[in-house]
C-alpha positions as CSV (number, residue, x, y, z in Angstrom):
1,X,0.0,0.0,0.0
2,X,1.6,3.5,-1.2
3,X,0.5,6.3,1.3
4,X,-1.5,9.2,0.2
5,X,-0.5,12.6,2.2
6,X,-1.2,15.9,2.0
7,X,1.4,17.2,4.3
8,X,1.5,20.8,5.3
9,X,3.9,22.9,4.0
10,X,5.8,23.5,7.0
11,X,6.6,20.2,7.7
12,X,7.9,20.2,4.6
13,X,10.0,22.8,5.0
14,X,11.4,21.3,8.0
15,X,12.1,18.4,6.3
16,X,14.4,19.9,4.3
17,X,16.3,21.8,6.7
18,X,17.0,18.2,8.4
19,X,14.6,18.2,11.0
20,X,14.9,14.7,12.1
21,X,10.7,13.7,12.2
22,X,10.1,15.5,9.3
23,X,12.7,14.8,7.4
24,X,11.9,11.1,8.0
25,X,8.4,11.0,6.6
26,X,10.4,12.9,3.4
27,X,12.2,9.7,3.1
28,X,9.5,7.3,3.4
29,X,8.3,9.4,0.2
30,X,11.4,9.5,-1.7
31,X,11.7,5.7,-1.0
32,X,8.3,5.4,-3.1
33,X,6.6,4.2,0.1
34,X,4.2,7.6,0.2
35,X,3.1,10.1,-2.6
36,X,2.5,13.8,-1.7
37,X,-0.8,15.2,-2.9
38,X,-0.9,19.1,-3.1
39,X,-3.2,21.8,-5.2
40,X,-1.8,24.1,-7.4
41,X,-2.1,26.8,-4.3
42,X,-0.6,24.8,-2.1
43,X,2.5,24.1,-4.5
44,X,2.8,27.5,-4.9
45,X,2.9,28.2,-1.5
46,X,5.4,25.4,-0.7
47,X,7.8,27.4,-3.8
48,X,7.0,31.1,-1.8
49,X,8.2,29.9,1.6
50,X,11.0,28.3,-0.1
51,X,12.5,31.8,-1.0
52,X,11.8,33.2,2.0
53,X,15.0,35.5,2.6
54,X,15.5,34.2,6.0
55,X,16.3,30.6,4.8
56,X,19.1,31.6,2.8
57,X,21.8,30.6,4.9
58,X,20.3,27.0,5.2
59,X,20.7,26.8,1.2
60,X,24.3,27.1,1.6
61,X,24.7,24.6,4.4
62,X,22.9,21.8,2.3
63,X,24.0,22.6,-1.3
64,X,20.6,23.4,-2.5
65,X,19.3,26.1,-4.3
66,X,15.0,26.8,-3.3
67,X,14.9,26.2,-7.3
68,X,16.2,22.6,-6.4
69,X,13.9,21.7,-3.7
70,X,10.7,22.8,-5.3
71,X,11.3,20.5,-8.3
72,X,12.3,18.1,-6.0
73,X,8.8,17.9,-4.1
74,X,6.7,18.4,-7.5
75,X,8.3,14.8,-8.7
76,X,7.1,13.4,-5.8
77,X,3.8,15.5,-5.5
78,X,0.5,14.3,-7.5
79,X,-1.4,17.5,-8.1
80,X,-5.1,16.9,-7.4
81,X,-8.2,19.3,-7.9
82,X,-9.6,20.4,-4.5
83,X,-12.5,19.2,-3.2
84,X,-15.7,22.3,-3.0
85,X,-18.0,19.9,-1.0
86,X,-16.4,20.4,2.8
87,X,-18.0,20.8,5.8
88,X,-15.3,23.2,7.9
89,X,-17.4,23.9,10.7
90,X,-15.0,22.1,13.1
91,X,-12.3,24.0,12.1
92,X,-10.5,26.7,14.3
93,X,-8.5,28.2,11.5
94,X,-10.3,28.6,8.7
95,X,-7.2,28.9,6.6
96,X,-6.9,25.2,7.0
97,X,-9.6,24.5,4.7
98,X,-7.0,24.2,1.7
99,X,-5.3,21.0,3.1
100,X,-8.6,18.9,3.7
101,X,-9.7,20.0,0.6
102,X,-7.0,18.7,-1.0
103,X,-7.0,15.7,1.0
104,X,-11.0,15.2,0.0
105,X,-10.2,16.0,-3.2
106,X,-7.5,13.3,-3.7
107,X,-8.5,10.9,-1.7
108,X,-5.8,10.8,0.8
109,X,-5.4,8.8,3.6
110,X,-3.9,10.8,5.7
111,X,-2.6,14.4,6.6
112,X,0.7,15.2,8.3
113,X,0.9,18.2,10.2
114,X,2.3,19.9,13.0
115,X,-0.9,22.7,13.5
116,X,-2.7,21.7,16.2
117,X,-5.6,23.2,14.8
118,X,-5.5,20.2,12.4
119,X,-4.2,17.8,14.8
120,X,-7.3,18.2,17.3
121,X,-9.6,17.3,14.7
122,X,-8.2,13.5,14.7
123,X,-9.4,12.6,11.4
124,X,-11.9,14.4,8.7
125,X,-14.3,12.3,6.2
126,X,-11.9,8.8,7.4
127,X,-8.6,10.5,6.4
128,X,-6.4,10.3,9.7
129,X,-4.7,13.7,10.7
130,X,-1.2,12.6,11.7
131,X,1.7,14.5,13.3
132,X,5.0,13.1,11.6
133,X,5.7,11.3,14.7
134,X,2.7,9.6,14.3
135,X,2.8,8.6,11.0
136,X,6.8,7.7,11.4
137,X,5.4,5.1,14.6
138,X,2.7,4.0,11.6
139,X,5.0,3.5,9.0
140,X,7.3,1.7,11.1
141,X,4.9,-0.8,12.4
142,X,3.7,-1.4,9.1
143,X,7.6,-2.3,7.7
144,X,7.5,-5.0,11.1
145,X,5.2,-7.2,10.3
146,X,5.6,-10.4,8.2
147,X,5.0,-9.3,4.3
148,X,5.3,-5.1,5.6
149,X,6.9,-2.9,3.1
């Protein structure tokens, strides 16, 4: 079974800059274990925070340009239309209503975040609301059992 994730864009982001959890569920991806689902807004939001100014100095210390990174996560990113038919009334932050709807939309199976906004929720429509720690525990229980990936 290949995970489908919508992960947020800052766990992303902190995958990159070698943040242990995250950048562990970045390497269950890039072993073909998990694909990334995004929208178009959320790719381009993912490429904005990339070249924030403040990251700058982080480029140098992995020998990556932002340029780099986003074409890294769009060839492991499936880019999915975003579901209009959401119920968001449980939702604290109303701003998070672009990762379940990209999560409805592309029929995830689960989202990885570290908003707690999201993380409260537990689950939305059967798609499990994950921190990386989580999903890291999930992924390696899966791999120990007899036939696991």
């Amino acid at each position: 079974m290949i995970y489908r994730l919508v992960i947020d864009t800052n766990i992303f982001i902190s995958a990159v800059f070698r943040d242990r959890t995250p950048e562990q569920v970045l390497r269950v991806i890039q072993a073909g274990e998990a694909i990334t689902l995004s929208t178009p807004d959320m790719a381009a939001e993912v490429n904005r925070v990339l070249h924030y100014p403040k990251f700058r100095k982080y480029y140098l210390e992995i020998g990556r340009t932002p340029d780099e990174l986003y074409q890294d996560y769009l060839s492991h990113t499936e880019m999915v239309m975003p579901s209009t038919d959401l119920d968001t009334g449980d939702l604290r932050d109303p701003k998070d209503a672009i990762i379940l709807a990209c999560a409805v939309g592309g029929k995830a199976n689960m989202i990885i975040s570290g908003d707690q906004d999201l993380i409260t929720l537990g689950s939305y429509r059967d798609i499990a609301i994950l921190t990386p720690f989580q999903f890291i525990e999930l992924v390696n229980d899966r791999r120990d059992k007899p036939g696991g990936a």
